[in-house]
N, C-alpha and C positions, 0 to 999 in steps of 0.2 A: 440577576440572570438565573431563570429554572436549569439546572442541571438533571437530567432526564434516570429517572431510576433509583435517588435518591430521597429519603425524605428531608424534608424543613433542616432537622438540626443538621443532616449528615453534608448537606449543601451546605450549612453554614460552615461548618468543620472545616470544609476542603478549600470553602472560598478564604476563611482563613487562613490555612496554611499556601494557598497560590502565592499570597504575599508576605507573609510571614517565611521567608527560604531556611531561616535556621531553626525551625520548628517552635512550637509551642507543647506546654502541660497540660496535664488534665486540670488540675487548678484555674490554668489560664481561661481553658474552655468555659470552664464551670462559673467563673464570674461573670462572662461576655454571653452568655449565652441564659445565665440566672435559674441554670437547674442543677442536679445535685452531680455530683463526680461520679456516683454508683451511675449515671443516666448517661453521662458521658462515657464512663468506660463501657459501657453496654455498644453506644454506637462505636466507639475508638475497635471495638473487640472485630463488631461485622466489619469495617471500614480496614481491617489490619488481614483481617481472616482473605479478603475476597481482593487481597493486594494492590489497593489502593493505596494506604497510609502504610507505611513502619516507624520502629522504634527507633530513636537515633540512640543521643550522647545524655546525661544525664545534668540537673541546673538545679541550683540550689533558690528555692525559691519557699520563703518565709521560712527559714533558716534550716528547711526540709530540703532533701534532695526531690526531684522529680523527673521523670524522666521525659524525655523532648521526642512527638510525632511529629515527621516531618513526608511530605507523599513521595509517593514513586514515583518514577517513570510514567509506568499504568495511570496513575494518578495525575500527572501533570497533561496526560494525553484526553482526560473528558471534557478539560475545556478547549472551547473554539480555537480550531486553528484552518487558516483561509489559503494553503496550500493548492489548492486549484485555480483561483482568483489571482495567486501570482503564476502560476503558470501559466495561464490563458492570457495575463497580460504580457509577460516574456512570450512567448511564443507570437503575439499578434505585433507584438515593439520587432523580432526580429524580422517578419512579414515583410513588416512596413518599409524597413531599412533596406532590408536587403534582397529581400521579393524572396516569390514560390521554392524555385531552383535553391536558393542557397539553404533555407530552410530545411529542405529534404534529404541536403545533400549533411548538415549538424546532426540531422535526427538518425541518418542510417551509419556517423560516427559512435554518434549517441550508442546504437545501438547494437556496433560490432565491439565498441568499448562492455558492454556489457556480457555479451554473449562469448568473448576472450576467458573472462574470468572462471567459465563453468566448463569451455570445450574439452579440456583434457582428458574430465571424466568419460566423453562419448568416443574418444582416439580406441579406432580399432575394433569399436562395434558395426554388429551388422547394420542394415540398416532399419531394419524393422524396430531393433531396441534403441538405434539413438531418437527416432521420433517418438517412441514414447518415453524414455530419456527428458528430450526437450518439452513436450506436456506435462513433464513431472515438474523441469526450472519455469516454462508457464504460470502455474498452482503456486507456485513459492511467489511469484509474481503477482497474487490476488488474480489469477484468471481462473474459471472454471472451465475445465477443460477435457476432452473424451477425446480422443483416435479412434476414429472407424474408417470402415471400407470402403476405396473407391468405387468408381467401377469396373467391371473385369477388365486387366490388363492395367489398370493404374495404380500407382502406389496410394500408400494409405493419408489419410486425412484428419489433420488437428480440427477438432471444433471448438468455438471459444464461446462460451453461451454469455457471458460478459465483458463488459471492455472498459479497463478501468482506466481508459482515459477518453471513456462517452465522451463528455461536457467538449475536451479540446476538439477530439476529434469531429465533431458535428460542425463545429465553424471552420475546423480545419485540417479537410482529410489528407492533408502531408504527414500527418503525426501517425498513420498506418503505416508508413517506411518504418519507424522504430523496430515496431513486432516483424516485420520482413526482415529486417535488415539483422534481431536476433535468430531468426530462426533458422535465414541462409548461413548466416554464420555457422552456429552449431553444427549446421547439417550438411553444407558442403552441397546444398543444390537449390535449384530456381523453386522458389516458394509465388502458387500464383493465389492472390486474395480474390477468392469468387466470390464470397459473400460477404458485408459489413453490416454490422449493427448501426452504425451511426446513419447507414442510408437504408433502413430499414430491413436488411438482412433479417433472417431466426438469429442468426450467430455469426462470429468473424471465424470462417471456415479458409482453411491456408493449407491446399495443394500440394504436397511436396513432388514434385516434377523427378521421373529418373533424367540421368544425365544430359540423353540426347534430343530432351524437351528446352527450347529455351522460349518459346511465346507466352509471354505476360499480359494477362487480359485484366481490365480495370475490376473491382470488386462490385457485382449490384446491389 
């Protein structure tokens, strides 16, 4: 397996350590790989530097001490992981089971359980700072996102110029209640989706309605 941005040895290094959990030596390298330790610690150095690998606990090995890399976080996260693949499948298993309605009705729990966890901080703002408040927890959500101007007389407008859950949403646009159902939270008003990315939208553009707005129009 190419690992993308590494070269030869440093791919071998890391594919090393994915299964080796309690780390290995420079020694170790340096046999399995048949170049010299000064070459290994050159890569160990970028591969430590740019927080992939760290230093652990230290192993006595040919009656030397040595000390044991073992990766990070950072580092356990360059290889594949199919995080979408199971959601798409969850998400189409509870489809199936339980139809549209129940679906939308998990996803806007989903997604008041989410948006509980941040409200506090917007208790008591205007309203102009909690929506951009909520494009700032957006942004911390992987969305890129801008608040601009309605039109005269409307309140102001989250844009979402991406949506990080395209892939589901495109088979199955019930998973746009999520982002509704954070965003009325937060904000305490009817959020209407005019535009979607997954159905060809510029952006997932989200309305925030003042109070005595309650008409919901599907997103184009």
């Amino acid at each position: 397996m190419d690992i993308v941005g590494f070269s030869e040895k440093q791919q071998k290094i890391l594919q090393f350590l994915v299964k080796e959990k309690e780390g290995m030596t420079v020694d170790q390298f340096s046999k399995l790989l048949e170049i010299s330790k000064s070459a290994i610690h050159q890569h160990l150095t970028v591969l430590e530097r740019d927080g992939f690998v760290r230093k652990s606990a230290s192993k006595q090995t040919g009656g030397r001490p040595g000390t044991l890399f073992v990766l990070t976080e950072k580092g356990e996260h360059i290889f594949p992981k199919h995080y979408s693949l199971f959601a798409k499948m969850l998400i189409t298993l509870i489809k199936q089971k339980l139809g549209s309605e129940e679906l939308v009705e998990y996803l806007q729990e989903l997604g008041v359980s989410l948006a509980i966890t941040r409200k506090d901080a917007l208790k008591n703002k205007p309203i102009e700072e909690k929506i951009n408040m909520a494009a700032t927890i957006m942004q911390e959500l992987g969305y890129e996102t801008e608040v601009v101007e309605g039109e005269p007389g409307e309140n102001l407008i989250i844009d979402a110029y991406n949506c990080v859950f395209y892939d589901l949403a495109y088979d199955s646009p019930e998973i746009c209640e999520m982002d509704l159902s954070i965003l009325s939270t937060l904000l305490d008003r009817k959020i209407e989706h005019t535009f979607c990315l997954a159905k060809g939208g510029h952006s997932c553009r989200f309305k925030v309605h003042s109070l005595d707005k309650d008409k919901t129009e599907p997103p184009s």
